[in-house]
N, CA and C atoms as an extended XYZ file, in Angstrom:
195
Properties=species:S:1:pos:R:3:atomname:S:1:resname:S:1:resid:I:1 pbc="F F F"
N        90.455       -4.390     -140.348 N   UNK     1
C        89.097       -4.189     -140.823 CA  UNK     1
C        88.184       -5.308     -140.323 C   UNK     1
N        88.618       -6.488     -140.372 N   UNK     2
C        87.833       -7.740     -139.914 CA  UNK     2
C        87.511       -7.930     -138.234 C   UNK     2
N        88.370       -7.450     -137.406 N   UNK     3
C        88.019       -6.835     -136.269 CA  UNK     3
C        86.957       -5.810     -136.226 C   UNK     3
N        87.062       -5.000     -136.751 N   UNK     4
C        86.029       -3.535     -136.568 CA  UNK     4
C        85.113       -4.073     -136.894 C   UNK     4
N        84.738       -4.817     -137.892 N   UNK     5
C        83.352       -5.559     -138.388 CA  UNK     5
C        82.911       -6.259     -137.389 C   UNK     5
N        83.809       -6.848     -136.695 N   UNK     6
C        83.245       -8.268     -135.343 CA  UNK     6
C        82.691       -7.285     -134.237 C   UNK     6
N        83.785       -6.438     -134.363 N   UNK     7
C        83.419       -5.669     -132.774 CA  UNK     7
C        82.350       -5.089     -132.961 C   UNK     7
N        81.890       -4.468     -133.989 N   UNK     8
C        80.136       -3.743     -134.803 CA  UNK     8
C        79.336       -4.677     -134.446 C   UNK     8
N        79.417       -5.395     -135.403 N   UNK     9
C        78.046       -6.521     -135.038 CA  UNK     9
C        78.346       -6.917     -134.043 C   UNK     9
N        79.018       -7.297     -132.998 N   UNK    10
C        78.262       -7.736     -131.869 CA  UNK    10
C        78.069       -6.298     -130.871 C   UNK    10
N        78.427       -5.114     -131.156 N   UNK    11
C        77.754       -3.670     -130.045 CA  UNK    11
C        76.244       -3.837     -130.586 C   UNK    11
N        76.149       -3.838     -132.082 N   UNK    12
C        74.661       -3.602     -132.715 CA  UNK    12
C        74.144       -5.109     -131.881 C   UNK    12
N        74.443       -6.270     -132.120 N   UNK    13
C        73.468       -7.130     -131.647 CA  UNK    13
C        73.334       -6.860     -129.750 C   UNK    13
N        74.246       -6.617     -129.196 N   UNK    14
C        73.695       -6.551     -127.811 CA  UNK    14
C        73.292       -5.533     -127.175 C   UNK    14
N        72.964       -4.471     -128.504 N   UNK    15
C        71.913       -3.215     -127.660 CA  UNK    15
C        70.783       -4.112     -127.032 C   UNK    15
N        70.052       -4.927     -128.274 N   UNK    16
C        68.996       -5.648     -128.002 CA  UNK    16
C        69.073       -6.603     -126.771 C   UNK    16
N        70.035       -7.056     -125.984 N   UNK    17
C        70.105       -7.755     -124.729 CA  UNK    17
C        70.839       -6.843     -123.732 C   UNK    17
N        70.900       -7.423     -122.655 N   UNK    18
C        71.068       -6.826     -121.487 CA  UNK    18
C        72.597       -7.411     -120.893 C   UNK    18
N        72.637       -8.707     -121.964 N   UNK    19
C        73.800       -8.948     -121.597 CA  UNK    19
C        74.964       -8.618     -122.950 C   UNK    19
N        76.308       -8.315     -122.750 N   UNK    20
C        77.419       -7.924     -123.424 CA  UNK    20
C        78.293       -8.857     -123.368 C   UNK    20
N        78.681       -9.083     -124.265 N   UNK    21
C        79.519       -9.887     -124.693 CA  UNK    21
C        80.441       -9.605     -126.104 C   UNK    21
N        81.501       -9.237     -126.136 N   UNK    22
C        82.325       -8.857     -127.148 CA  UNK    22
C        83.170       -9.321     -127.050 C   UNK    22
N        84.234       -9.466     -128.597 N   UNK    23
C        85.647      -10.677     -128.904 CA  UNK    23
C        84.968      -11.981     -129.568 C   UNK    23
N        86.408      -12.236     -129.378 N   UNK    24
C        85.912      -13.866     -130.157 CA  UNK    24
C        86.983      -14.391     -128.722 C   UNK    24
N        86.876      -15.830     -128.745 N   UNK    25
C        87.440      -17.030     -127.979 CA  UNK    25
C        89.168      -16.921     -128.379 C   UNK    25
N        89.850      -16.971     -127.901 N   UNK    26
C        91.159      -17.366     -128.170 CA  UNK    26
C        91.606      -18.727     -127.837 C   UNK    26
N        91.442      -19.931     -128.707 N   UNK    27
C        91.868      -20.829     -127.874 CA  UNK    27
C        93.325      -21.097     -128.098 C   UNK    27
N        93.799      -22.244     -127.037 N   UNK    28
C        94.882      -22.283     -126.001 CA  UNK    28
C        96.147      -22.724     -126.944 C   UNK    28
N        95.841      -23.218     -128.339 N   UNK    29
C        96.725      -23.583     -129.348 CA  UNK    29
C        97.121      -22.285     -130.497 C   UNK    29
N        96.044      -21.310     -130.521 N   UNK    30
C        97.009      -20.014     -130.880 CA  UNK    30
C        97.912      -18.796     -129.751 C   UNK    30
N        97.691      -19.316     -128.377 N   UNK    31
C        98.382      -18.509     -127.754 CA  UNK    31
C       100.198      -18.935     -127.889 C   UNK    31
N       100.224      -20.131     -128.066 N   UNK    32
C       101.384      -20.881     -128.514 CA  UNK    32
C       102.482      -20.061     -129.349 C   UNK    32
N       101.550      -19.396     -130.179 N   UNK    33
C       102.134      -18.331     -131.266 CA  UNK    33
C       102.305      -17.100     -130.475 C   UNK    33
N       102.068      -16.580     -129.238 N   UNK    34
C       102.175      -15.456     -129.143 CA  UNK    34
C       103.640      -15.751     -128.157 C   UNK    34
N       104.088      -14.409     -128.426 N   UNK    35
C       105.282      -13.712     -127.609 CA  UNK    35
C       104.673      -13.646     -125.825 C   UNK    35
N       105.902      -13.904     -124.777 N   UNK    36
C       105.224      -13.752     -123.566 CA  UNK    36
C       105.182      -12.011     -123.588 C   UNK    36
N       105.731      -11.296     -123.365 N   UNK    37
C       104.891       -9.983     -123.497 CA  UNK    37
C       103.938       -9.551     -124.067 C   UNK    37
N       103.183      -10.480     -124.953 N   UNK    38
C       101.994      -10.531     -125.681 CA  UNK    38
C       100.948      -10.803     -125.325 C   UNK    38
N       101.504      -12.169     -124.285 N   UNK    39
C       100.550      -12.938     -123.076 CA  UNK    39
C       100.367      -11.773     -122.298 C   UNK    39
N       101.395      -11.284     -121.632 N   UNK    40
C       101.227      -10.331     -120.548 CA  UNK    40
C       100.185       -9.091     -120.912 C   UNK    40
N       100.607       -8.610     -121.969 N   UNK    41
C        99.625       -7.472     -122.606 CA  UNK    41
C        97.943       -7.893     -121.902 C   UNK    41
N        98.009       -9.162     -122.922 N   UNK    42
C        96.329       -9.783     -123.291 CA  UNK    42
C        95.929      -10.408     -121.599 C   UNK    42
N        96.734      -10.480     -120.909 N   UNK    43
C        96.735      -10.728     -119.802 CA  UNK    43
C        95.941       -9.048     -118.616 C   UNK    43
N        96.921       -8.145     -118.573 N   UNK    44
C        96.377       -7.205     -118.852 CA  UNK    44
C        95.245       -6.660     -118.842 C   UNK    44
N        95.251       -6.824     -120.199 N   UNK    45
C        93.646       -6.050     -120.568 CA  UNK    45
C        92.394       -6.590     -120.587 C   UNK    45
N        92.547       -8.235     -120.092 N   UNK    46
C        91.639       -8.843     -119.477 CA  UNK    46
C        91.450       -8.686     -117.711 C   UNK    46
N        92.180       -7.866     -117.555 N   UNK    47
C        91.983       -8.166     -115.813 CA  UNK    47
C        91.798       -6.368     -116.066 C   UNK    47
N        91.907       -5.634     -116.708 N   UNK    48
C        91.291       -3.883     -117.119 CA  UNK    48
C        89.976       -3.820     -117.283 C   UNK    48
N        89.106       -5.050     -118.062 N   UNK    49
C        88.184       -4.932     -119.056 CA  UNK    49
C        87.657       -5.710     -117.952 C   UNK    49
N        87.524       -6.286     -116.948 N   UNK    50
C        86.368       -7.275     -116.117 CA  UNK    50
C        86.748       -6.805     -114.541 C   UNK    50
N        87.334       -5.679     -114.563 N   UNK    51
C        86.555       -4.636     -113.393 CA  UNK    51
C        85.348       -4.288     -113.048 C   UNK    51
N        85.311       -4.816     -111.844 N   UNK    52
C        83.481       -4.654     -111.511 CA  UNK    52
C        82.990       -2.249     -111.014 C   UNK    52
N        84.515       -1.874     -111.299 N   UNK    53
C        83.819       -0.258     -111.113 CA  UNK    53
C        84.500        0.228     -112.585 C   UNK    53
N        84.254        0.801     -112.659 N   UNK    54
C        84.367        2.012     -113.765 CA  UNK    54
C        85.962        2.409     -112.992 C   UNK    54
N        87.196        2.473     -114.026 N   UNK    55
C        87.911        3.775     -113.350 CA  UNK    55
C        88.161        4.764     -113.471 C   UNK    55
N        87.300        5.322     -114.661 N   UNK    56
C        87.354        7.239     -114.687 CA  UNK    56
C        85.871        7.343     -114.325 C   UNK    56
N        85.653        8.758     -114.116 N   UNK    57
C        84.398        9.290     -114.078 CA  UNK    57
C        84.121       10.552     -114.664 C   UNK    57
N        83.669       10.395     -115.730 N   UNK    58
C        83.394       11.064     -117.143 CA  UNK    58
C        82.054       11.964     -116.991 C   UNK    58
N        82.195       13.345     -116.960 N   UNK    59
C        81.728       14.242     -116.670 CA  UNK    59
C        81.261       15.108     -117.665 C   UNK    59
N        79.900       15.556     -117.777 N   UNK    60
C        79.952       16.651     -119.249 CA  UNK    60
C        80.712       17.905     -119.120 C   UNK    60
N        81.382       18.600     -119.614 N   UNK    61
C        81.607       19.760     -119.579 CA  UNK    61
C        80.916       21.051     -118.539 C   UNK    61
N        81.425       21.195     -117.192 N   UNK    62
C        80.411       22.451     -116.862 CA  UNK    62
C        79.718       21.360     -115.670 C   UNK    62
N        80.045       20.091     -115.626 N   UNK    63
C        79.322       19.738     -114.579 CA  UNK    63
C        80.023       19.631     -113.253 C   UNK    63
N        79.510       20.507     -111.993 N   UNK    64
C        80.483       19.993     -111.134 CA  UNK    64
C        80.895       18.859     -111.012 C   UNK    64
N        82.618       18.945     -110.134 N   UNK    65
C        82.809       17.607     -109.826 CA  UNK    65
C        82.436       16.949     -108.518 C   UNK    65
């Protein structure tokens, strides 16, 4: 629940800017706690999430492709 709240307020605050920014900081003394396949995951989905293209292309219904 405390996630879904973070991730809200900051979509609602950066309609108003142009720049995006979502998460919080992880610093380098709680990764300590994580499992290395955990690293790898978060590893991952940081190199998914800071792709400079899009990789689907999401189409309405009925629109050619």
């Amino acid at each position: 629940q405390n996630y879904k709240d973070t991730l809200q307020t900051q979509v609602l605050e950066a309609m108003g800017s142009k720049k995006f920014v979502f998460g919080a900081d992880l610093p380098e003394e709680k990764l300590k706690d994580f499992q290395d396949e955990q690293i790898g995951q978060l590893y991952e989905l940081m190199l998914e999430s800071t792709k400079p293209n899009r990789q689907f292309d999401i189409q309405e219904e009925g629109t050619p492709k």
